[in-house]
LODREN-134089 format. One record per atom (N, C-alpha, C): residue in one letter; x, y, z. Coordinates in steps of 0.1 Angstrom, whole numbers, plus 5000, padded with zeros to 4 digits. Layout:
BEGIN
AXYZ...
! end
This chain:
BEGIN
X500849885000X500050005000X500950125000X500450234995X500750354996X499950415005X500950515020X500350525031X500950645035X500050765037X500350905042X500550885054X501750965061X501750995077X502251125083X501151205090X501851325092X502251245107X502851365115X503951355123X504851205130X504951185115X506251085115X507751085119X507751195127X508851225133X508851185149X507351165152X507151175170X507051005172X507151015190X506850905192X506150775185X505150765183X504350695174X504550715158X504850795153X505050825136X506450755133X507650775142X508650705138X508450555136X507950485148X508150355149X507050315137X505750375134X504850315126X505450315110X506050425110X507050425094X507950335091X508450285103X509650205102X509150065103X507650005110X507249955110X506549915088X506050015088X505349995077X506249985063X507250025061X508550015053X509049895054X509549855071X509949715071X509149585063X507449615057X506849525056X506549545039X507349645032X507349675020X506149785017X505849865029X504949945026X505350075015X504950185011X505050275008X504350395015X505850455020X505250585030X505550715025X504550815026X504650965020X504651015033X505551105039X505851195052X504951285046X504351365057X504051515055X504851595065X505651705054X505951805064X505751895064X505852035067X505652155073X506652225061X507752185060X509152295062X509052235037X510152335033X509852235020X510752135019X510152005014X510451845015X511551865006X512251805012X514151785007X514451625003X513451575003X513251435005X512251364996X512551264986X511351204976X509951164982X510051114994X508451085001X508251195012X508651335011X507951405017X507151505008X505751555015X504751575007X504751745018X504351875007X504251985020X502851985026X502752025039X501452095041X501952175047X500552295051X501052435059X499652455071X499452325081X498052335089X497052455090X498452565094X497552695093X496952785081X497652745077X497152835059X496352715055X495952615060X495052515053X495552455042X496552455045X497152415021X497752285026X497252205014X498652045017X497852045004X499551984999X499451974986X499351824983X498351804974X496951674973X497751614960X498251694953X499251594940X500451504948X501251584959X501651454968X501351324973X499051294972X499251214979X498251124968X498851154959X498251124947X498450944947X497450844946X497750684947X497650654964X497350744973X497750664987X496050614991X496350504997X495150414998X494850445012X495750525020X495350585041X496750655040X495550755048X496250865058X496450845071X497150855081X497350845091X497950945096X496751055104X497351165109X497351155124X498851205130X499251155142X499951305145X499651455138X500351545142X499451625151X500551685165X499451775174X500551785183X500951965189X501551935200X501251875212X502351855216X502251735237X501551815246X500451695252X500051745259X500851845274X501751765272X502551735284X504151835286X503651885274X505351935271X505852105275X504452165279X504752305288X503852245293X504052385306X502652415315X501952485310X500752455310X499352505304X498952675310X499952745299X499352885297X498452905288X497952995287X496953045277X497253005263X498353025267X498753065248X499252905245X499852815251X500152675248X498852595250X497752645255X496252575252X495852595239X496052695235X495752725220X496552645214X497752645215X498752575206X498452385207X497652365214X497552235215X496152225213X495252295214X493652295206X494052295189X495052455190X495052465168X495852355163X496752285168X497752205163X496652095158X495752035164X495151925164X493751945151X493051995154X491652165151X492152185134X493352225134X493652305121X494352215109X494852115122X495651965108X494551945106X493851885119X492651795109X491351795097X491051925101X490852025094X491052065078X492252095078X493052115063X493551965061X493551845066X493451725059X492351665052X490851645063X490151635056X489451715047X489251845047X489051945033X489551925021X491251875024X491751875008X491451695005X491251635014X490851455012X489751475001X488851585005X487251574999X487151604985X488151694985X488751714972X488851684961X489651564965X490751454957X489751384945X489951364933X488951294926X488951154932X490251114935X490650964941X491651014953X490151004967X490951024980X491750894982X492250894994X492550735004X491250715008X491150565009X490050495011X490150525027X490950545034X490850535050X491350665055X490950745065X491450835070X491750825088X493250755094X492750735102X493750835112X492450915124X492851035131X493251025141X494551085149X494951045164X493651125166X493451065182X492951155195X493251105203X492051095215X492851085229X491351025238X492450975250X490750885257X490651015267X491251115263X491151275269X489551285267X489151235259X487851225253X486551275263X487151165274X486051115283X486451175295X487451245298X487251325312X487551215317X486951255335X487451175345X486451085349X486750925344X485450835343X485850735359X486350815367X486450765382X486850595377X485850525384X486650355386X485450285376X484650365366X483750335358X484350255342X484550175343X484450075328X484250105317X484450255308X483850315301X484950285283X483950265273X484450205267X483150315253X484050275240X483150365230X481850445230X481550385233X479550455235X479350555243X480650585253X480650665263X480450795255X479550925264X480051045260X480451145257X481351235255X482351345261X482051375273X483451385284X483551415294X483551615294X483651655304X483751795306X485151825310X485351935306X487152015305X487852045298X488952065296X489652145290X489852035275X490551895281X490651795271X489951745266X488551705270X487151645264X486851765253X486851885253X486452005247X487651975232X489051985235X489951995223X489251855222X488951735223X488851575216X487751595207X486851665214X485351665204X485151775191X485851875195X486351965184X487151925175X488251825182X489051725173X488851665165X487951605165X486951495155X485851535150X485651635154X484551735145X485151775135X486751795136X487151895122X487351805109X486951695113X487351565104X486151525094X485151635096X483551615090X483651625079X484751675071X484551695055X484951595048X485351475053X486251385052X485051215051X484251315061X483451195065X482151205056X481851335054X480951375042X481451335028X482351355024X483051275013X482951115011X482451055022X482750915017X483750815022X484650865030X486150875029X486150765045X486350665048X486150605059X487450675069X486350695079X487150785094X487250745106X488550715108X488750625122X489550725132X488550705142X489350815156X490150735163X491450725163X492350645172X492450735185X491750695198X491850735209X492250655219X493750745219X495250665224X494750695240X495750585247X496150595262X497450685263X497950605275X498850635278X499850555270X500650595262X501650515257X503250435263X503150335268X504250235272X505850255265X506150315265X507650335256X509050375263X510250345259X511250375269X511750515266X511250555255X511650725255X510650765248X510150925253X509050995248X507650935256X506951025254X505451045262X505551025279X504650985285X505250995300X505550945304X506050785298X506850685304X508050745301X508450835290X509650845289X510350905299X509151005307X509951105319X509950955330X508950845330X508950815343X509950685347X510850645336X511450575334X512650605344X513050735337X514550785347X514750805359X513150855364X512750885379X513150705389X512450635385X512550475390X513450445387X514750465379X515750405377X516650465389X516650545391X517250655402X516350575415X515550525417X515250505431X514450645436X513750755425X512850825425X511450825424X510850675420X509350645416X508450665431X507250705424X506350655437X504950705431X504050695438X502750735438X502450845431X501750925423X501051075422X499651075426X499751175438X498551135444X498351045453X497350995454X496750885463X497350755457X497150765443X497750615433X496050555429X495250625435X494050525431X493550535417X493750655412X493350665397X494150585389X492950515378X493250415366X493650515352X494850415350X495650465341X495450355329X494650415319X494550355307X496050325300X496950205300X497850205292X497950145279X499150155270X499150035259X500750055253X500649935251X502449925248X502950035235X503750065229X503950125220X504149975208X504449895206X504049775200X502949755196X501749745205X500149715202X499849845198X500449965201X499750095195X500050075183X501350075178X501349985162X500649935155X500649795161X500149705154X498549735153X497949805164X496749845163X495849985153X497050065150X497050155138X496650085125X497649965119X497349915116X496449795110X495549775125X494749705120X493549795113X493349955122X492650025116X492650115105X494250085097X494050085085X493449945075X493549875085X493349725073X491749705079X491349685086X490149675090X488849715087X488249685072X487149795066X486049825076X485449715082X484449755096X484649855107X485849885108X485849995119X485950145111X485350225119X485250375117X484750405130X484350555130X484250645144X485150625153X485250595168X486150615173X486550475182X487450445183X487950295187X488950365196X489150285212X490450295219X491450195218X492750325222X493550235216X493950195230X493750115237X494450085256X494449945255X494749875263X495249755268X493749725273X492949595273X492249575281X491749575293X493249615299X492949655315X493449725320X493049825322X493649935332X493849905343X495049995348X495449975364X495250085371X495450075380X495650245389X496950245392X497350405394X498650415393X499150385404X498750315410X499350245426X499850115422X499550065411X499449925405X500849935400X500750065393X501850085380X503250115388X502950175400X504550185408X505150115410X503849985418X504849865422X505349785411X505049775400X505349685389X506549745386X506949885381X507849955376X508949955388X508749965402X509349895410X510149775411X509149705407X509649535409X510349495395X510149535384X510949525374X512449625371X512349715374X513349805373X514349775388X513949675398X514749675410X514849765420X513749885421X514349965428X513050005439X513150065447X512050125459X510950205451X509950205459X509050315455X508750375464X509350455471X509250485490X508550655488X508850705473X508150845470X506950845468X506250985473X504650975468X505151145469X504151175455X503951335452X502351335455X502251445463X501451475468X500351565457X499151525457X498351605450X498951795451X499051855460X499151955462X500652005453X501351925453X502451965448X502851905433X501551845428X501451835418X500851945408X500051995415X499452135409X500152255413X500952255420X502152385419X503352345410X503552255409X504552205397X504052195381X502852155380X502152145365X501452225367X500652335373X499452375375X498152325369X497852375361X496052305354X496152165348X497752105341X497452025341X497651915352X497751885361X497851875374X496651775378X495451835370X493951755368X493951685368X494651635353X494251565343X495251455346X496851505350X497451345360X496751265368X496051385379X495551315388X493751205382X493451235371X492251255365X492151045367X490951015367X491150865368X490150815356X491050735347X490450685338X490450545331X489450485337X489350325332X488850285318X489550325307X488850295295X489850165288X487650125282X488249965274X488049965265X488949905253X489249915237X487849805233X486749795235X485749755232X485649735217X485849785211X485849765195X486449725191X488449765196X489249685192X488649495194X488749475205X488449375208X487649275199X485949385195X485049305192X485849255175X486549325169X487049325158X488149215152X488449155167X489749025165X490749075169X491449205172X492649245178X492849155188X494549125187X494949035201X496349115203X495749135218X497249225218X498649165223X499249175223X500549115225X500749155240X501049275245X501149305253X500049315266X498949285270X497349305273X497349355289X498649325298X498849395310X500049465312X499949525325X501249665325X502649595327X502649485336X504049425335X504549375319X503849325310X503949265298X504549405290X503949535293X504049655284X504949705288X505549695301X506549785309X508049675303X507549515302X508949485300X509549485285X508149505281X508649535264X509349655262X509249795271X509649895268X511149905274
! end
């Protein structure tokens, strides 16, 4: 196949390229800056332009570009930057998809199980609502901008990631260093459920939702069972060899992150219900399995 990927440079875009090459795929990068490179294609999110003769023959998109949640403290102006980043790709992707005399048959869009707010110790799985806040507000705007895409014909899959399992990048990547140092412990109480999933199954799981003609709307991407983060210390503990004698106290989690502070503490038990019903088997399906892979 011939297979678009914007932010193929991040956590998840690298390995899924290198993943999809290794298997004789064909991948078109999309970048920003102008392509110096045979499979890079330009776009410009904010000026709405990507140029559609680049993606001329590609049978899926796979857009995975948006700044980190995680990567300032949530000022004014980096909430914007992480609402337009997300809002304005999706946006100017699917507008120029609708376009296309011959779109990709698949359009499939990061999001986030941000989706759902704070679903306490509740089981919550596709069918569920939007939650209320800052993040449920950018997820549902998120997938709203994807409507022209979906009016076109064009099959649209919301990939709404967890936490991602990896040894560098996203928050295992900070929390790795901390435990190896004899720094790990609690945030919080530890009772909130932490939706995770290996960076492997988040792969392989991309994947299936590009190969997968039955799924569309929005599918999670998590491990079938969430733990709470009291779970995730001691395991990261017991594997990595070292104490978990630290606990950061809610209070001083919100003077260190401020606002986002919440959404650490935020507890979220979501299950890949679709994946599931669809034949996905994950390799990795609990946190020790995900933590040793990483």
């Amino acid at each position: 196949m011939r297979i678009a990927i914007t932010g193929s440079t991040g956590l998840i875009g690298t390995e899924l390229v290198r993943s999809l090459k290794a298997d004789g795929h064909d991948v078109v990068r999309l970048v920003r800056r102008t392509p110096t490179a045979p499979d890079e294609v330009r776009w410009d999110p904010r000026r709405q332009e990507v140029d559609t003769a680049g993606l001329a023959g590609c049978e899926a998109l796979v857009h995975l570009a948006g700044a980190g949640v995680g990567d300032h403290r949530w000022t004014a102006a980096y909430k914007r930057e992480i609402r337009d980043s997300r809002v304005l790709g999706t946006r100017a992707l699917a507008t120029a998809l609708a376009t296309m005399p011959d779109p990709p048959g698949v359009l499939v869009c990061g999001s986030a199980i941000g989706y759902y707010g704070d679903t306490g110790d509740r089981r919550t799985d596709e069918t569920a609502s939007a939650g209320t806040g800052f993040l449920p507000d950018v997820c549902v705007d998120w997938e709203a901008a994807a409507q022209p895409a979906q009016d076109a014909g064009i099959r649209t899959v919301f990939a709404r990631t967890g936490l991602v399992v990896a040894r560098s990048g996203g928050a295992w990547g900070r929390l790795f260093p901390l435990f190896r140092l004899g720094l790990g412990g609690r945030l919080g109480d530890g009772s909130q459920y932490w939706s995770f999933i290996s960076r492997h199954d988040h792969i392989a799981a991309l994947r299936h939702l590009i190969d997968t003609e039955a799924l569309a709307g929005p599918v999670n991407l998590t491990a079938p069972e969430p733990v709470t983060n009291r779970e995730v210390t001691a395991v990261m503990g017991k594997l990595l060899h070292r104490p978990t004698l630290f606990t950061v106290p809610a209070p001083v989690l919100r003077i260190a992150l401020g606002e986002f502070a919440t959404d650490v503490l935020a507890s979220q038990r979501i299950i890949p219900q679709r994946l599931l019903d669809s034949g996905f088997v994950f390799a990795h399906p609990r946190i020790a399995d995900a933590v040793r892979a990483a």
